[in-house]
N, C-alpha and C positions, 0 to 999 in steps of 0.2 A: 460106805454110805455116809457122808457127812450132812449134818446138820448147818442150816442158814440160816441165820437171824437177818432179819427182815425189820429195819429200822426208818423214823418217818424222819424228817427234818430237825426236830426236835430232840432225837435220839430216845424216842416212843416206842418200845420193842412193841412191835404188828403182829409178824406171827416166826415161829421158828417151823422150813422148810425141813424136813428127812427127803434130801435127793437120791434117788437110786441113780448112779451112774455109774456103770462099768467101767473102765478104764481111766478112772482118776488120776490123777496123778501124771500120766503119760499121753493120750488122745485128749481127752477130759480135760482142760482146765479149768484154775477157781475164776477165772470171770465169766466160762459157760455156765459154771454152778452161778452164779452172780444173777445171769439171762435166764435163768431156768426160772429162777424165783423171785426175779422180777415179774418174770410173764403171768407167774401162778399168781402172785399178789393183785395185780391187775385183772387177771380171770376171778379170781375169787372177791374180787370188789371190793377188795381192803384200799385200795387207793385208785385213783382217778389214775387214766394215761397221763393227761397232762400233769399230771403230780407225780410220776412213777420217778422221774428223773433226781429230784431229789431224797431219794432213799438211800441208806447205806448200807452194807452186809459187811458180814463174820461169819467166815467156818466156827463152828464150835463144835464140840464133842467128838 
């Protein structure tokens, strides 16, 4: 279960995602992990759709 940082334009950490995805590494990849928390970022109203585009992530821990 990796963690995703969730970063603005600025390199403003937003919020760090805990993804639960089964089959990491092999079905799973890091830019579905990428889509997963973009989408939550967007649902949880930390950025605007139209702003979503510019954010960056990192697996961490």
């Amino acid at each position: 279960m990796p963690n995703i940082e969730v970063r603005d334009a600025d390199g403003k950490l937003i919020h760090t995602y805990n993804i639960m995805a089964e089959g990491y590494g092999t079905l799973i990849t890091t830019e579905h992990l990428f889509d997963m928390a973009k989408r939550n970022a967007i649902e949880d109203e930390l950025v605007s759709e139209d702003r979503a585009d510019k954010l960056t992530f990192s697996v961490v821990g």
